[in-house]
N, C-alpha and C positions, 0 to 999 in steps of 0.2 A: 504493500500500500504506500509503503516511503517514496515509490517511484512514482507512484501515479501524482501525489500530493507533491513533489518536486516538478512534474512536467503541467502539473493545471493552476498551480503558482502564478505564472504570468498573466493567465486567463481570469483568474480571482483577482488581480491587479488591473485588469483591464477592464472587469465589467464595474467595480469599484469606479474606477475614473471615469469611464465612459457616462455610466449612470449623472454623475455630479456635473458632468459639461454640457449633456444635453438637456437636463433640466436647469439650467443657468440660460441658454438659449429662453425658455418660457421666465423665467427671474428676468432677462434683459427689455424683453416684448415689454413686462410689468412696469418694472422701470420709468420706461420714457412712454407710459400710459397709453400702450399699443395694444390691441386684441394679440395674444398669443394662437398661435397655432397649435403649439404643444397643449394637449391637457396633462397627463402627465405621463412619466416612465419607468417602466421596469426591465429588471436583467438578471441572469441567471447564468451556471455554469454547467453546461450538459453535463450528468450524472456518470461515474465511468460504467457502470454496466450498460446503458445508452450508447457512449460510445465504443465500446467492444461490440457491440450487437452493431450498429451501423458500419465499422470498419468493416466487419464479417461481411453482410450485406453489399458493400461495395468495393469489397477486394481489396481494400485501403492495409497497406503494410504498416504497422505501429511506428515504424522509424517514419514513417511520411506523413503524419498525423498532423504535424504542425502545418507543411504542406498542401496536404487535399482534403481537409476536412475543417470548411469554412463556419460551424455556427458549433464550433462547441462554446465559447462563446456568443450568446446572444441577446442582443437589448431591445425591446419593442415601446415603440414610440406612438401614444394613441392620441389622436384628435378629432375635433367634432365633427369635421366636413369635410368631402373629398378632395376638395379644391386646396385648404391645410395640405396637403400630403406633398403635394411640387413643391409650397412655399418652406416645407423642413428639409424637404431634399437639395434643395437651391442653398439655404444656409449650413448645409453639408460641406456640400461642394465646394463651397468659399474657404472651409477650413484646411490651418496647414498643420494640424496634429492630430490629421488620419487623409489615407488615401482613398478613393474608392476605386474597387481592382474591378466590379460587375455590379451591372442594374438588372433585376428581375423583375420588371410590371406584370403581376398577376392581377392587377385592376383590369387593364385594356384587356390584359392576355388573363381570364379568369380559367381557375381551374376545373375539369370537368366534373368534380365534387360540389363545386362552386364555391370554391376558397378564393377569398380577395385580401390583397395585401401587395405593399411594395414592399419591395427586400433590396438593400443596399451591402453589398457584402466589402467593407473593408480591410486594408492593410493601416494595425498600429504598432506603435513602438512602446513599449514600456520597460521602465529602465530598473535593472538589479543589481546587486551587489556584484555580481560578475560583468557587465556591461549592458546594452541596449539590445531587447528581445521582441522581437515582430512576429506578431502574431495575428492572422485573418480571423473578422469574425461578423456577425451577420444583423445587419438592425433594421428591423421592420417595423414597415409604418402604413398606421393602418386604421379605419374609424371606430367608432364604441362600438355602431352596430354590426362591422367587419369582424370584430374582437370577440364579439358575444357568438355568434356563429362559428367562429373559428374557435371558440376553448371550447363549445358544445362538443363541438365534430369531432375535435382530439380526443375529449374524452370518450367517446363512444367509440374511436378506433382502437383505445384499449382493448375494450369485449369483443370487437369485432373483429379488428385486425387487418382492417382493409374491406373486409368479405361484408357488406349489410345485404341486410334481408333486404327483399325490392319494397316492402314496404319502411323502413327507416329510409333507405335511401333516397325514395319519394318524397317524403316530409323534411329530409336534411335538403332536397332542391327545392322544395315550396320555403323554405328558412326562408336558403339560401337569396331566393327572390324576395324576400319580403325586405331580409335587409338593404337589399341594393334597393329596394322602393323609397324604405325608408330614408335612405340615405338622398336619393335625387329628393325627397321632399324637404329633408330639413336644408335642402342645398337652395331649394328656391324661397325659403323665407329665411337666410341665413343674417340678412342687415336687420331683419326686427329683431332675428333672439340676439345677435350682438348687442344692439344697442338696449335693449332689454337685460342685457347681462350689466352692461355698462352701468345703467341705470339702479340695480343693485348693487354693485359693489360699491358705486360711490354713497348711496344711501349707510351701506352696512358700514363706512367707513366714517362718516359723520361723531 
């Protein structure tokens, strides 16, 4: 186990930091009394039985781990509207303490489950006792109602394992549609709930 907690080291270092910068992005919006994009964010560190099962799964040799196997690190970035989703990935991209190495649009490009989500898969550096250690890792962004669909569906691939009955699978694409409804609808009354938002916070701040 000394080896594994030696090699996920970095990646406990990274989703620590990463977590703190990207919600600094929603603190900066705050700040200079701008709508944030971000609502907020979480990150985790793929569990190693996780990742033994997925090297197996994809052939991945343990020495290439650091290499091809991009979200054992992972941060997910939730916001209210879809249109948010370009505006975090743009304030990405501007930054110079991380790369982006690939873009996966499963919005445009959804998946046949009907999984939505952009995925920004990274190159960072984070620095140790031995010197500077880069490591790829994967931050998806994506709406409430993207996120409530997508932990449903994960959790149900537990039991299922991929394989659903035709009827789950039915009702995970009627979700699946509802929240994309949902979503084009909170998207064409997004200047009321803002300024509705607006309208509270400064109230509660009074």
């Amino acid at each position: 186990m000394d080896g594994w907690d030696k090699f996920l080291a970095p990646y406990q270092q990274a989703v620590e930091e990463l977590k703190i910068k990207l919600k600094g992005i929603r603190k900066d919006y705050q700040l200079n009394r701008k709508y944030s994009p971000v609502e907020f964010v979480t990150a985790r560190v793929k569990p190693v039985q996780s990742i033994i099962e997925k090297a197996g799964t994809r052939n991945i040799p343990y020495d290439r781990l650091r290499e091809e196997m991009y979200d054992i690190a992972g941060v997910r970035i939730m916001c209210q509207f879809v249109d948010d989703i370009a505006l975090i990935c743009d304030q990405i991209r501007l930054r110079d303490d991380m790369t982006i190495v690939e873009e996966r649009d499963y919005i445009e490009n959804t998946k046949e489950s009907g999984y939505r989500s952009y995925h920004l898969i990274i190159d960072y550096q984070v620095e140790s006792i031995d010197g500077p250690v880069h490591i790829l890792a994967e931050i998806q962004i994506r709406t409430l109602a993207m996120n409530f669909w997508a932990t449903v569906e994960h959790t149900l691939n537990y039991k299922y394992s991929g394989e659903y009955p035709p009827e789950i699978r039915r009702r995970l694409q009627n979700a699946a549609d509802a929240a994309y409804l949902l979503d084009q609808e909170m998207s064409e009354i997004r200047e009321e709930i803002q300024d509705a938002q607006k309208y509270y916070s400064k109230k509660r701040n009074i």
